[in-house]
N, CA, C and O of each residue as an XYZ file, in Angstrom:
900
protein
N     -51.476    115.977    173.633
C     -50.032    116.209    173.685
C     -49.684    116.874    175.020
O     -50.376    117.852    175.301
N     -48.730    116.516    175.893
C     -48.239    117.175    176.627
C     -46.508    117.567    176.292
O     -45.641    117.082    175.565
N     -46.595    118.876    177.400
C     -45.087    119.174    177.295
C     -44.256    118.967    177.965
O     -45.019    118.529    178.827
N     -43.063    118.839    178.533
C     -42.369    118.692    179.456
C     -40.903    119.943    179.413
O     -40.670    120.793    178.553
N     -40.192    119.647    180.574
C     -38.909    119.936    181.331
C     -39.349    121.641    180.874
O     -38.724    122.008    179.879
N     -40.043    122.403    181.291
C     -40.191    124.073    181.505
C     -39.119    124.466    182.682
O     -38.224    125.310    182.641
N     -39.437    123.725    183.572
C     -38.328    124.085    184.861
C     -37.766    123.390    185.684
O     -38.500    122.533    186.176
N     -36.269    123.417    186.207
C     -35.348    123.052    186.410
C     -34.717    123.750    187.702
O     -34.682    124.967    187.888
N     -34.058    122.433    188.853
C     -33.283    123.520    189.718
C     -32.650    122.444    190.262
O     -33.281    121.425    190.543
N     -31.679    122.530    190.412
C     -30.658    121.954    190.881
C     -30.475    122.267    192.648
O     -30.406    123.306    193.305
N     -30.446    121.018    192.948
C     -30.123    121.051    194.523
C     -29.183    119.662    195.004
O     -29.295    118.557    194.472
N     -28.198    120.005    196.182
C     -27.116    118.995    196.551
C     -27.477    118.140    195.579
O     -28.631    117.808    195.850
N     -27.050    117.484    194.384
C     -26.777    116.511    193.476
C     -28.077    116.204    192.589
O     -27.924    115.672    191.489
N     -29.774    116.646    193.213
C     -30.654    116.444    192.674
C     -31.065    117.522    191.762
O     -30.528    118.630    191.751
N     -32.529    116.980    190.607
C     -32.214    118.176    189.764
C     -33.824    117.892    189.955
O     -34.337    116.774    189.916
N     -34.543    119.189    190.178
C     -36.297    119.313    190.526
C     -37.081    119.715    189.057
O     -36.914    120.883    188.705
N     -37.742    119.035    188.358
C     -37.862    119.175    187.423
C     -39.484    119.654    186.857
O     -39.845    118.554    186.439
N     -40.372    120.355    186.654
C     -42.025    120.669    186.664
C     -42.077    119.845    185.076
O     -41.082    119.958    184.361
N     -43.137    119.118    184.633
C     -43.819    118.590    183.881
C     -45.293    119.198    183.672
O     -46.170    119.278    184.532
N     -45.356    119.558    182.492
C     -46.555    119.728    182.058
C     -47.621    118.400    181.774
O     -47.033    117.517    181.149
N     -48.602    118.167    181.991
C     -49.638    116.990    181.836
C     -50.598    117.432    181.737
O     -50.920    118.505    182.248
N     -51.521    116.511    180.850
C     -52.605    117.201    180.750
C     -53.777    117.035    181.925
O     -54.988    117.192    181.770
N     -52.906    116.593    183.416
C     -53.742    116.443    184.456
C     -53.250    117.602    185.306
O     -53.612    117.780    186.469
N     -52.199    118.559    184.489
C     -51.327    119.635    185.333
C     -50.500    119.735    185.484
O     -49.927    118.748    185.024
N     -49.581    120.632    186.074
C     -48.499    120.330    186.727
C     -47.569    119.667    187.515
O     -47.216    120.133    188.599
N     -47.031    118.364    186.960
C     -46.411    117.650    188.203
C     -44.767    117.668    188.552
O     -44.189    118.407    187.755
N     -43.935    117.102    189.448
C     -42.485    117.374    189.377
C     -42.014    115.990    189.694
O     -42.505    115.050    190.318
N     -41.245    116.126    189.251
C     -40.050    114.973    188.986
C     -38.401    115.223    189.608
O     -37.430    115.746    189.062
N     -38.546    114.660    190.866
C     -37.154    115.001    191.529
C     -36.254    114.343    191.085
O     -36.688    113.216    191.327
N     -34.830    114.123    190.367
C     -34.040    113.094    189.755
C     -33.282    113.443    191.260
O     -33.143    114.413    192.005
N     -32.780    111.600    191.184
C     -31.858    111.122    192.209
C     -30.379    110.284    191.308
O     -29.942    109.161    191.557
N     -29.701    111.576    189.909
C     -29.028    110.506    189.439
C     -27.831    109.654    189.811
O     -26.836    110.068    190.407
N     -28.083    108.183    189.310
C     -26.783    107.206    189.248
C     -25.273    107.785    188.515
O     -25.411    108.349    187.429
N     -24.103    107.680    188.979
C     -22.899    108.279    188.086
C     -23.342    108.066    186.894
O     -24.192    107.186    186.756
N     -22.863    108.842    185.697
C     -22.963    108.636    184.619
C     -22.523    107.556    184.018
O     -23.077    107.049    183.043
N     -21.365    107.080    184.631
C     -20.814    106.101    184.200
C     -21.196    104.592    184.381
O     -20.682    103.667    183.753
N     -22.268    104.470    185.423
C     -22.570    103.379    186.139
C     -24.126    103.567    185.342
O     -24.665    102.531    184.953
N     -24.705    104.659    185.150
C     -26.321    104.385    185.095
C     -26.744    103.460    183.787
O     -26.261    103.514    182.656
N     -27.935    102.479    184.352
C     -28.570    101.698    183.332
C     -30.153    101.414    183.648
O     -30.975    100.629    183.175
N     -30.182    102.068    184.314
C     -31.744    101.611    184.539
C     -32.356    103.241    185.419
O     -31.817    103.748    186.402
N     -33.504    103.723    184.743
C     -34.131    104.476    185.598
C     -35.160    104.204    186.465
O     -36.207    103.987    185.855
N     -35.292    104.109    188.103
C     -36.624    103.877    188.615
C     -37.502    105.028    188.926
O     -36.993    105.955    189.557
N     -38.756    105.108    188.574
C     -39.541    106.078    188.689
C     -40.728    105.707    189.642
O     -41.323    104.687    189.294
N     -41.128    106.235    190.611
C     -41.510    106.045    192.295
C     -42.648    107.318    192.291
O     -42.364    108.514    192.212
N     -43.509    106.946    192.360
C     -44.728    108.123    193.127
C     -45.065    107.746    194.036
O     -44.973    106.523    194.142
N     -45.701    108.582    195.341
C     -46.491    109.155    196.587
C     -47.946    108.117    195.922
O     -48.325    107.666    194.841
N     -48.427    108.137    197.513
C     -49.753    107.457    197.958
C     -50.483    108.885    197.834
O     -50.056    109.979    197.465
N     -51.975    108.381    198.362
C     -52.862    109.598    198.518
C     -53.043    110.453    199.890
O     -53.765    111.408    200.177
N     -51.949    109.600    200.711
C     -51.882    110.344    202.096
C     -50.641    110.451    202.447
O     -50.249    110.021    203.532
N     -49.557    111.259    201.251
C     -48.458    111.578    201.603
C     -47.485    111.842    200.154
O     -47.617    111.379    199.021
N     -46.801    112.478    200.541
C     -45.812    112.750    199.277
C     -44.387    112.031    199.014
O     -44.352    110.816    199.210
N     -43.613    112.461    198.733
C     -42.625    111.769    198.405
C     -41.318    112.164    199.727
O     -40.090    112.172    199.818
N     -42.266    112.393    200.401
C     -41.076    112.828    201.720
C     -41.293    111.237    202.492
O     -40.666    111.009    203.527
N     -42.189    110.219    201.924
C     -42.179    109.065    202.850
C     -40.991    108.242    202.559
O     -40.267    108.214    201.563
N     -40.953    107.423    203.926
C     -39.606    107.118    204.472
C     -38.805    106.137    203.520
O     -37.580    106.125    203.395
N     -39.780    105.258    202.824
C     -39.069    103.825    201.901
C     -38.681    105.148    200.177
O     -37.822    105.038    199.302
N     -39.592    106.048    200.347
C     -39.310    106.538    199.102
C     -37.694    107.244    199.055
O     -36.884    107.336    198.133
N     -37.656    107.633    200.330
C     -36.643    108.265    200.245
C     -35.330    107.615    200.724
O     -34.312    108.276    200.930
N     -35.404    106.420    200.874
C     -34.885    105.382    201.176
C     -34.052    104.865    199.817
O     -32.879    104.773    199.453
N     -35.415    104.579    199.284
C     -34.869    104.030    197.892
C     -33.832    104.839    197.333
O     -32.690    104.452    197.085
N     -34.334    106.083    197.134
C     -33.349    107.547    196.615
C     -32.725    107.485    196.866
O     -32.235    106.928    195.884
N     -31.666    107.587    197.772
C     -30.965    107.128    198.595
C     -29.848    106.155    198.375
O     -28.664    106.477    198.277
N     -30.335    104.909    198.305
C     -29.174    104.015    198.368
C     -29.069    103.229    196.984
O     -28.098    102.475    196.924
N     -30.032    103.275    195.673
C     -29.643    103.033    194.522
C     -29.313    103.460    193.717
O     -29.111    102.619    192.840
N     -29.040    104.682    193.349
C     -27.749    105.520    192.159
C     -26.501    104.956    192.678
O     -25.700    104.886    191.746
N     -26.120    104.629    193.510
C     -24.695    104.118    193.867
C     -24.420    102.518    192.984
O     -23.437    101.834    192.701
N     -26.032    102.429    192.759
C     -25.965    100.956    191.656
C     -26.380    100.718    190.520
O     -26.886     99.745    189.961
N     -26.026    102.019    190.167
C     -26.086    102.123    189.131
C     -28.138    102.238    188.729
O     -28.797    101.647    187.874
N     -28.427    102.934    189.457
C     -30.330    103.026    189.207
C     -30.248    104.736    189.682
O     -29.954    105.079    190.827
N     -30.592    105.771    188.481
C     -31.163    107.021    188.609
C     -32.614    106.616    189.437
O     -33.480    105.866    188.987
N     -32.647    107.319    190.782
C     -34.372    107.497    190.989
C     -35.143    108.497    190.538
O     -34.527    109.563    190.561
N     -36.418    108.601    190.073
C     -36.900    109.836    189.822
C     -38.282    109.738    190.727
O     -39.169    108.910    190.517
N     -38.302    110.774    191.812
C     -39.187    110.728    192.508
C     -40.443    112.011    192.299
O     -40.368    113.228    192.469
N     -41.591    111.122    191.855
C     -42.621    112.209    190.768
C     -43.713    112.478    192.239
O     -43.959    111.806    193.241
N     -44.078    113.560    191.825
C     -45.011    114.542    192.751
C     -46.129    114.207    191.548
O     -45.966    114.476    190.358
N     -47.062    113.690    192.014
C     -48.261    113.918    190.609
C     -49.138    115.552    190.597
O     -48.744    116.320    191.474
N     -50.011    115.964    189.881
C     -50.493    117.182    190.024
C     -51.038    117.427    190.904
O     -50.145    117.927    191.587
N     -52.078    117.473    191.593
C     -52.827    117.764    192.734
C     -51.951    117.430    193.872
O     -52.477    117.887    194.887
N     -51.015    116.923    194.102
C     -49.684    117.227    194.767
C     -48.969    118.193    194.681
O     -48.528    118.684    195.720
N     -48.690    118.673    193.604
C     -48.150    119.780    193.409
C     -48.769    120.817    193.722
O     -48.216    121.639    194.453
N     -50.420    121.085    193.113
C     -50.972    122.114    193.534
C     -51.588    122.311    194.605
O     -52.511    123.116    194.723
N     -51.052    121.454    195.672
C     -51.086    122.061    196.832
C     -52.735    121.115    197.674
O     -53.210    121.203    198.806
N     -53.174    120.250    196.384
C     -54.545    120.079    197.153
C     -54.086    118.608    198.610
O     -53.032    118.147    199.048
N     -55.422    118.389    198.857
C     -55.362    117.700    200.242
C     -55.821    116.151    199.611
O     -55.137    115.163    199.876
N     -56.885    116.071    198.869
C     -57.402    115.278    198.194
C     -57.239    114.602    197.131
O     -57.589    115.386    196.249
N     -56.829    113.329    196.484
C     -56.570    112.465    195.456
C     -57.606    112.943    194.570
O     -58.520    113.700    194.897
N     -57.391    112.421    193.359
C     -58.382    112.732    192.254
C     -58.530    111.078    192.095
O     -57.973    110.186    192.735
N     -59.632    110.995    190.842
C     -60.138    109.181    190.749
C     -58.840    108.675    190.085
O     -58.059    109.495    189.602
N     -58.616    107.516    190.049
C     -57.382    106.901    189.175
C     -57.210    107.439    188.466
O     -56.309    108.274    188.531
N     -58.125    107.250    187.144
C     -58.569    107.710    186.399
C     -57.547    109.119    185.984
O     -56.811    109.228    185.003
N     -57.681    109.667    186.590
C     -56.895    111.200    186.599
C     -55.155    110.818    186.784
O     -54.176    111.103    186.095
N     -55.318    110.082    187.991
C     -53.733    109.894    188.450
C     -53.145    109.042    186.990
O     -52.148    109.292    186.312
N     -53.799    108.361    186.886
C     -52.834    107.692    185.284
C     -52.846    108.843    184.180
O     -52.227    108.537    183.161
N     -53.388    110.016    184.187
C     -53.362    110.795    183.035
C     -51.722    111.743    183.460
O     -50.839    112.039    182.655
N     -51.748    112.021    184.873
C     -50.537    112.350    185.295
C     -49.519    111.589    184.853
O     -48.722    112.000    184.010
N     -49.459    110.326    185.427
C     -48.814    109.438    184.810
C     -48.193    109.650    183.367
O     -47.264    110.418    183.114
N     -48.784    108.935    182.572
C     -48.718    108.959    181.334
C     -47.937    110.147    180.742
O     -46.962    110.035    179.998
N     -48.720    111.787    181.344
C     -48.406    112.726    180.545
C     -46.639    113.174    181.389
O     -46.293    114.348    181.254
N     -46.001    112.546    181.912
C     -44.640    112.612    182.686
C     -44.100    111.238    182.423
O     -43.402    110.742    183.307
N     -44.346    110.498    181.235
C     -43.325    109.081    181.045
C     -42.460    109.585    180.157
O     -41.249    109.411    180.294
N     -43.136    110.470    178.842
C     -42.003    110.881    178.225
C     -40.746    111.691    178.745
O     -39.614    111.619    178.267
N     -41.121    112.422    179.741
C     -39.555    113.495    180.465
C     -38.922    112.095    181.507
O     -37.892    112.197    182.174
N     -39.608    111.096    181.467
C     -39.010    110.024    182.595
C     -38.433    109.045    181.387
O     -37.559    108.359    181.918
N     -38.552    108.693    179.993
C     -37.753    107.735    179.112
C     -36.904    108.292    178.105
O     -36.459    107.770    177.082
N     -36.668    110.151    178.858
C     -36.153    110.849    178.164
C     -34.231    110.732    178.125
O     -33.295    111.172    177.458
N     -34.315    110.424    178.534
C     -32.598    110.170    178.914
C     -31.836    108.856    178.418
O     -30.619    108.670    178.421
N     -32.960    107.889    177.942
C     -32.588    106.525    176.581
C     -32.547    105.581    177.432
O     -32.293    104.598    176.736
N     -32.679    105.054    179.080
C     -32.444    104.141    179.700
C     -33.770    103.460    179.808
O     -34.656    104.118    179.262
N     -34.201    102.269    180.383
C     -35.340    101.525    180.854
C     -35.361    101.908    181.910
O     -34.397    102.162    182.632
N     -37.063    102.045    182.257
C     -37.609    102.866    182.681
C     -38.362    101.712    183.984
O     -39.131    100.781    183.746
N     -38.115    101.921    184.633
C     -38.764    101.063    185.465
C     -39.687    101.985    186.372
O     -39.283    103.057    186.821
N     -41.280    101.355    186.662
C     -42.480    102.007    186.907
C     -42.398    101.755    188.081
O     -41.790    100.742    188.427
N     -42.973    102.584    189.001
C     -43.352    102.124    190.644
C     -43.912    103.428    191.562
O     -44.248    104.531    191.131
N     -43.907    103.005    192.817
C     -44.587    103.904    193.529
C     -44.991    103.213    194.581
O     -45.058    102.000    194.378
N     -45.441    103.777    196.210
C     -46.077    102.985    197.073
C     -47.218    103.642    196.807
O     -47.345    104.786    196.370
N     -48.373    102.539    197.211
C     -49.880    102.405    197.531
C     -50.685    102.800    196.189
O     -50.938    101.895    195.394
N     -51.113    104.174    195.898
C     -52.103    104.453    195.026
C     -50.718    104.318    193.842
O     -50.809    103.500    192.927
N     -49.822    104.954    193.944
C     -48.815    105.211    193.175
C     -48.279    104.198    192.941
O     -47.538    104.563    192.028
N     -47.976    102.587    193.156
C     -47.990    101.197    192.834
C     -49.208    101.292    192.251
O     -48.957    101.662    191.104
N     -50.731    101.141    192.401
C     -51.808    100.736    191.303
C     -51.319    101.493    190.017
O     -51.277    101.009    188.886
N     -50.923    102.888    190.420
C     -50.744    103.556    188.369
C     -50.223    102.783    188.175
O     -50.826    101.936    187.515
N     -48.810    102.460    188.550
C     -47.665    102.025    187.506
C     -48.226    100.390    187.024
O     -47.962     99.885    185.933
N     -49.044     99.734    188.108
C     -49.244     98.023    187.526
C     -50.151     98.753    186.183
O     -49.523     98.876    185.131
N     -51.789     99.292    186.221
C     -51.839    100.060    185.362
C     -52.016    100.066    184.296
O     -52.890     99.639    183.541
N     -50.837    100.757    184.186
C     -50.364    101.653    183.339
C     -49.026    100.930    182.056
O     -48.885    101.173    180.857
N     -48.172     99.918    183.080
C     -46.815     99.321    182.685
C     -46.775     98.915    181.024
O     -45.837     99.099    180.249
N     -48.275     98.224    180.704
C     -48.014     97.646    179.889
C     -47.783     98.563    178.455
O     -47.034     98.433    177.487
N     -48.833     99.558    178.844
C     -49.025    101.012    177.965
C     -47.978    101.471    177.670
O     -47.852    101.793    176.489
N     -46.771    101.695    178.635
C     -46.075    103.035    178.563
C     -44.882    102.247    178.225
O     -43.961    102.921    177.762
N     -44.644    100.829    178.356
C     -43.220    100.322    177.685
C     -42.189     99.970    179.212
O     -41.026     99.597    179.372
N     -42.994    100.216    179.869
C     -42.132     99.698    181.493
C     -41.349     98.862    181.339
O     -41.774     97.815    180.851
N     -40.227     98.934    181.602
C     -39.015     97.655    181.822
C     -39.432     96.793    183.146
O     -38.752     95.776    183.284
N     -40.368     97.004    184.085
C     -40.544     96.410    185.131
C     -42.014     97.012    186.375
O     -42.873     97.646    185.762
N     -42.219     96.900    187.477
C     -42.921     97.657    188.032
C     -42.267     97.224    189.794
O     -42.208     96.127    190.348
N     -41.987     98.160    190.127
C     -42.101     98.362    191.884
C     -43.266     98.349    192.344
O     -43.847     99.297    191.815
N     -44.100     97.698    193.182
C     -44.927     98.483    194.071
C     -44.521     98.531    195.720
O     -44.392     97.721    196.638
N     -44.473     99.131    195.635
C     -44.228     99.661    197.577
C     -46.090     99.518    198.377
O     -47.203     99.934    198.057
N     -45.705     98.964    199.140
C     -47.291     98.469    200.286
C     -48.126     99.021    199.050
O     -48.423    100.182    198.771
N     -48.465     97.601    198.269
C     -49.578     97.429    197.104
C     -50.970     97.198    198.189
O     -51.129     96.328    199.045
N     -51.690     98.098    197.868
C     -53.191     98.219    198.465
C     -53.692     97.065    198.196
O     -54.002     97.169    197.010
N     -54.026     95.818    198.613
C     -54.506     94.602    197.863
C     -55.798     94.893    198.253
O     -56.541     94.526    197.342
N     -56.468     95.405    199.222
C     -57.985     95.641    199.467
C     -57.817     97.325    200.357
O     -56.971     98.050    200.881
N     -59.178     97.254    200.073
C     -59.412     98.521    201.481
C     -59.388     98.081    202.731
O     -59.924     96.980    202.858
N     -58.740     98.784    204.182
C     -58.547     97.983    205.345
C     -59.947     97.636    205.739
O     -60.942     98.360    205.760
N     -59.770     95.977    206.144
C     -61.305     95.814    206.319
C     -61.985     95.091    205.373
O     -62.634     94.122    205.769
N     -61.973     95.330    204.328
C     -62.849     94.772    203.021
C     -61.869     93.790    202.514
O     -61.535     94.138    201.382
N     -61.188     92.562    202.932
C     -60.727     91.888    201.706
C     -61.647     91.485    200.194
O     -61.296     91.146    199.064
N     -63.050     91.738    200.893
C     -63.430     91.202    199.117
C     -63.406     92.006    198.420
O     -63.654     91.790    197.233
N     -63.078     93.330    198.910
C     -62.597     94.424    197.589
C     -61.160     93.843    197.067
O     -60.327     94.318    197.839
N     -60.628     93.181    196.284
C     -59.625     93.030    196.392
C     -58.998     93.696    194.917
O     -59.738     93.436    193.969
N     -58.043     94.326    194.632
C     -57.163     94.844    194.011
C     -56.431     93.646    193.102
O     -55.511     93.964    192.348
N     -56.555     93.257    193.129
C     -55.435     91.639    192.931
C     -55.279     91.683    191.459
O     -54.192     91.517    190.907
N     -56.239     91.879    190.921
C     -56.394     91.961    189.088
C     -55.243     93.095    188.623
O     -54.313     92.917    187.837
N     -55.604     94.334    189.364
C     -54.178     95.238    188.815
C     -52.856     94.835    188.772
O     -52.202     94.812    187.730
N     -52.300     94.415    190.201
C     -51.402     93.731    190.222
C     -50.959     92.357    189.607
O     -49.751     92.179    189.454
N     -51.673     91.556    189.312
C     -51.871     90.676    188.118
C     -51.150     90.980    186.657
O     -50.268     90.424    186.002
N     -51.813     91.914    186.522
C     -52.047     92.482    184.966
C     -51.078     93.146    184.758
O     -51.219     93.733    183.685
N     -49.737     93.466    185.439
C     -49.071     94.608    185.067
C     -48.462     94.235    183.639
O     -48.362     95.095    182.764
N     -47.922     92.454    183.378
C     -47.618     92.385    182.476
C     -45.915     92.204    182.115
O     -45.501     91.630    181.108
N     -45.094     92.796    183.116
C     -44.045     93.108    183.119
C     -43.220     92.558    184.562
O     -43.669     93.004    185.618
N     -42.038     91.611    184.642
C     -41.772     91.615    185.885
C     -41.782     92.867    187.662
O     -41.613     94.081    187.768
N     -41.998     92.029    188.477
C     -43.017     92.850    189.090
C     -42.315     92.349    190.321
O     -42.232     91.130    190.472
N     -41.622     93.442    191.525
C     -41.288     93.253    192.896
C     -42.416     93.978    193.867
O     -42.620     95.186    193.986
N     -43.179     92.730    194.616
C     -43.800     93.797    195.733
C     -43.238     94.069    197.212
O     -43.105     93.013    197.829
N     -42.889     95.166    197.912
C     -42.326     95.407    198.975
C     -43.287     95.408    199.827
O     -44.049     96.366    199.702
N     -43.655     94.298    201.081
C     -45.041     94.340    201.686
C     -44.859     94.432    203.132
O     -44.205     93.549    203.686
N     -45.516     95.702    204.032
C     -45.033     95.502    205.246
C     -45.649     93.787    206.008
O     -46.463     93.262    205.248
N     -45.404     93.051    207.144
C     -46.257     92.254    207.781
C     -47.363     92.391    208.161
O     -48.195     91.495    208.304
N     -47.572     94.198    208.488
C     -48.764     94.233    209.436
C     -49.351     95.182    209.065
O     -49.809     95.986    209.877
N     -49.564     95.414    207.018
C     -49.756     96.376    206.370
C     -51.874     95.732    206.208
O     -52.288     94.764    205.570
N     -52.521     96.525    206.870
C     -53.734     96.531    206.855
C     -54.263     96.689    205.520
O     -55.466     96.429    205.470
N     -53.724     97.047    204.385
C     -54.046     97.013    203.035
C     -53.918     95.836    202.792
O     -54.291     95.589    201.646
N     -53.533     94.907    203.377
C     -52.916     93.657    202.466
C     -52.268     92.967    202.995
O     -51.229     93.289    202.419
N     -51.784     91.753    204.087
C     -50.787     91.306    204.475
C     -50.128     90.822    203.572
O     -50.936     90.897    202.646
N     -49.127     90.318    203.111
C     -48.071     89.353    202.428
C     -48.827     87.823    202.449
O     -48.838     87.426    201.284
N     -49.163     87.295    202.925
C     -50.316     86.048    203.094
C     -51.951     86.047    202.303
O     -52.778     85.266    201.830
N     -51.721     87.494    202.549
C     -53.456     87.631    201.523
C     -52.881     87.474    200.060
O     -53.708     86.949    199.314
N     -52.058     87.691    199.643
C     -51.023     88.414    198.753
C     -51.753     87.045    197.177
O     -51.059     86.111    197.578
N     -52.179     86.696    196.479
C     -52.582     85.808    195.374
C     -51.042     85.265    194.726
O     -49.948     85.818    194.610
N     -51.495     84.076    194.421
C     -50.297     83.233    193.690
C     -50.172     84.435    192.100
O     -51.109     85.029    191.567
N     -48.848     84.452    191.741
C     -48.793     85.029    190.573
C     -47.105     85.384    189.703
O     -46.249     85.647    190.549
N     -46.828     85.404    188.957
C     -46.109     86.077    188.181
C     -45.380     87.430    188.769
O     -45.385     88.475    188.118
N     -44.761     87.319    190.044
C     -44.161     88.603    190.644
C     -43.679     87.964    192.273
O     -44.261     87.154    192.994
N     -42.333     88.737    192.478
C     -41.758     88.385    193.716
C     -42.768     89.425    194.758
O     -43.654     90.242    194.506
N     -41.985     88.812    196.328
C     -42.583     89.896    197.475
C     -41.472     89.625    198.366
O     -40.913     88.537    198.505
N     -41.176     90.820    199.013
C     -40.106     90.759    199.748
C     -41.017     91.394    201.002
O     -41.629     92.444    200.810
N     -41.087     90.632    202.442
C     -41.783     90.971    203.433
C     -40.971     92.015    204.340
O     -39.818     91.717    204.651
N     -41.408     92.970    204.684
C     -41.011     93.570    206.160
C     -41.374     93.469    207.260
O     -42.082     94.439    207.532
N     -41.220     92.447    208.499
C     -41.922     92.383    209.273
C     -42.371     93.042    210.126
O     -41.640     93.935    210.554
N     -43.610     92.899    210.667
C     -43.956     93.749    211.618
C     -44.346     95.243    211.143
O     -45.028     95.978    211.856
N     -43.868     95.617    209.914
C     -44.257     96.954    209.054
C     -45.538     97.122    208.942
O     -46.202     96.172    208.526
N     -46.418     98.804    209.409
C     -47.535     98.909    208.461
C     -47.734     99.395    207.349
O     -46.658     99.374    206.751
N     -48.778     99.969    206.524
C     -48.689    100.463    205.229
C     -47.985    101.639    205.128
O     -48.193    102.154    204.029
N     -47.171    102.335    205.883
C     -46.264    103.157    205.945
C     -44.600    103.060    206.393
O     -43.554    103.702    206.486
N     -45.213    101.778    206.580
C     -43.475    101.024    206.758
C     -43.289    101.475    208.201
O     -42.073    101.504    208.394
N     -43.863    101.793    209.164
C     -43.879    102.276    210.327
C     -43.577    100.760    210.914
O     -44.104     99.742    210.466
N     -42.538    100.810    212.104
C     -42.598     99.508    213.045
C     -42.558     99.821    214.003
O     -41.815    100.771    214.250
N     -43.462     99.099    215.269
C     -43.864     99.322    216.598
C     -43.002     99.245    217.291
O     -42.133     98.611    216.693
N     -42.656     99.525    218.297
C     -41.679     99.704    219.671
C     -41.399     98.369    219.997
O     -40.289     98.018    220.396
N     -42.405     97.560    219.839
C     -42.493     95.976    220.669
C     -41.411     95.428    219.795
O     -40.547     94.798    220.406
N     -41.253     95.536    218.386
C     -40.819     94.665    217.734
C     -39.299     94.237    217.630
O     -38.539     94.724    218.467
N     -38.915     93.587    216.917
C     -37.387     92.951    217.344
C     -36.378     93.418    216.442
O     -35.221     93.011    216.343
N     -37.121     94.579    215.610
C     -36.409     94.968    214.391
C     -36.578     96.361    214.441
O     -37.764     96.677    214.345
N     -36.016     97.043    214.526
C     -36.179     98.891    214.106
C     -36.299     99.485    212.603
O     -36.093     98.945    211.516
N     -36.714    100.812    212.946
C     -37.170    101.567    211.539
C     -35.852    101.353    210.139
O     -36.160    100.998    209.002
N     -34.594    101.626    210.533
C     -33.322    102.014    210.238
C     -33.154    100.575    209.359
O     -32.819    100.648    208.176
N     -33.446     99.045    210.106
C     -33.278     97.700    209.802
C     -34.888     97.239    208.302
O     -35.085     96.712    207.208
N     -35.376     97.764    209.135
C     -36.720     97.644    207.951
C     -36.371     98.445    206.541
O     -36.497     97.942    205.424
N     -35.868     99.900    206.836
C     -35.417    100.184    205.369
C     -35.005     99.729    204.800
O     -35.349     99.458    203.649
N     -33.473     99.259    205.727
C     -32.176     98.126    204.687
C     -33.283     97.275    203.996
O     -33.508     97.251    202.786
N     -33.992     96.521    205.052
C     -34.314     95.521    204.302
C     -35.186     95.810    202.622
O     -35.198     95.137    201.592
N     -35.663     96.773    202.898
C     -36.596     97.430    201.694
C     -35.106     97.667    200.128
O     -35.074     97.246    198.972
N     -34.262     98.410    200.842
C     -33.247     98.848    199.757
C     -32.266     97.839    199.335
O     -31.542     97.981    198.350
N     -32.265     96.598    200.274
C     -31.449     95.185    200.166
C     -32.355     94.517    198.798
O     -31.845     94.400    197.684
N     -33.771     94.117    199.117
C     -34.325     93.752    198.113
C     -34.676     94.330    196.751
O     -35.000     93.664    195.767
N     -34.572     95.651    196.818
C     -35.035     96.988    195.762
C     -33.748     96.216    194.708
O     -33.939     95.570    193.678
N     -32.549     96.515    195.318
C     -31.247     96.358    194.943
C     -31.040     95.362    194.532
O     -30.674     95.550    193.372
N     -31.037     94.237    194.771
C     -31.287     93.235    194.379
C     -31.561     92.301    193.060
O     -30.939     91.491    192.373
N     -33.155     93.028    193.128
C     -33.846     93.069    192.700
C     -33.459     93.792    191.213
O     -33.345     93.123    190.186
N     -33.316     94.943    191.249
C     -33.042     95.827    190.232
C     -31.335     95.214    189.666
O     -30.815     95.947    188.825
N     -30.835     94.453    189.924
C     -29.462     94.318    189.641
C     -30.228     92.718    188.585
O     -29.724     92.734    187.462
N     -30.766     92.072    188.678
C     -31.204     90.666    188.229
C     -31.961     91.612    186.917
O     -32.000     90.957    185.875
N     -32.493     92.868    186.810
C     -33.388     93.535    185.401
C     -31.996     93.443    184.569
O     -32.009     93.100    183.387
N     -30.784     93.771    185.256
C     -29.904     94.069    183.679
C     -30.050     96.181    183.606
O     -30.121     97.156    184.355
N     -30.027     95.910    182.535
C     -29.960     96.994    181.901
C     -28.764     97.939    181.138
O     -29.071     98.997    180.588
């Protein structure tokens, strides 16, 4: 059993929320949609080399409550407590899991996601927890280097309609390595696994987001809810 919502704080329009899990302490930043408009919640976690201060995450936050999509942007535990180091999946889905109930707490569909490690929970995990859908943001399809490690089965398996956001020049994975399957991909060109775009290119940082929150949006408007 875990517990949830102990603490609460309100900041410019967001509300910071600590979750108990039985992997620890994690937080849950809400980004809500008007009351009047909300029908769908998306729920978004951090990679293992960064938190939720990255740029598409906060992107997303950003420009979909206006469409009617609450974001909830989750800190998993060992994020919270401050460490440097990921724990095995294994662990990160126990985070998971023990923060779906304070995330399907509010009666809306719940839509799963996250970039990189935080896309593998939610594919996962989706089918378990009742997901209305899954995001993944730059889905790790291999380790850079190793395509025959390939990831492809998670993403496969989520079970549940499925948008992947893939940079062009994301060394986890191009959009071309990407397997035939049951799920859209919306490319960013020239993007790496951080959504970072080079100086050379014909498109800027500012244009790559849109494009990320054009398709998010989109995307999330065709679920309903």
């Amino acid at each position: 059993m875990t517990k949830s919502e102990s603490k609460s704080e309100i900041k410019s329009g967001t509300k910071s929320e600590i979750v108990e899990t039985d992997a620890g302490e994690a937080r849950i930043t809400w980004h809500p949609a008007p009351k009047s408009k909300a029908r769908l919640i998306l729920a978004l976690s951090h990679g293992v080399g960064g938190g939720i201060e990255a740029r598409d995450l906060q992107a997303v936050a950003a420009a979909l409550p206006a469409h009617g999509v609450t974001v909830a942007l989750v800190e998993q535990p060992w994020r919270v407590a401050g460490k440097k180091l990921a724990p095995a999946p294994k662990t990160l889905d126990v985070g998971w899991r023990g923060l779906w109930p304070a995330l399907a707490k509010p009666g809306l569909p719940v839509i799963a996601g996250g970039r990189s490690a935080g896309a593998r929970v939610a594919c996962r995990t989706a089918t378990e927890l009742g997901a209305a859908a899954v995001l993944a943001l730059s889905f790790p399809l291999h380790p850079p280097g190793k395509p025959e490690k390939s990831r492809a089965e998670e993403l496969l398996g989520a079970g549940v309609p499925t948008l992947v956001v893939q940079g062009g020049n994301d060394p986890f994975g191009k959009p071309a390595e990407f397997p035939e399957g049951a799920y859209e991909l919306v490319e960013v060109p020239y993007a790496d696994h951080g959504f970072a775009i080079p100086k050379r290119a014909d498109i800027g940082e500012a244009e790559a987001m849109t494009l990320i929150t054009d398709g998010v949006t989109r995307w999330t408007g065709m679920l309903g809810g």
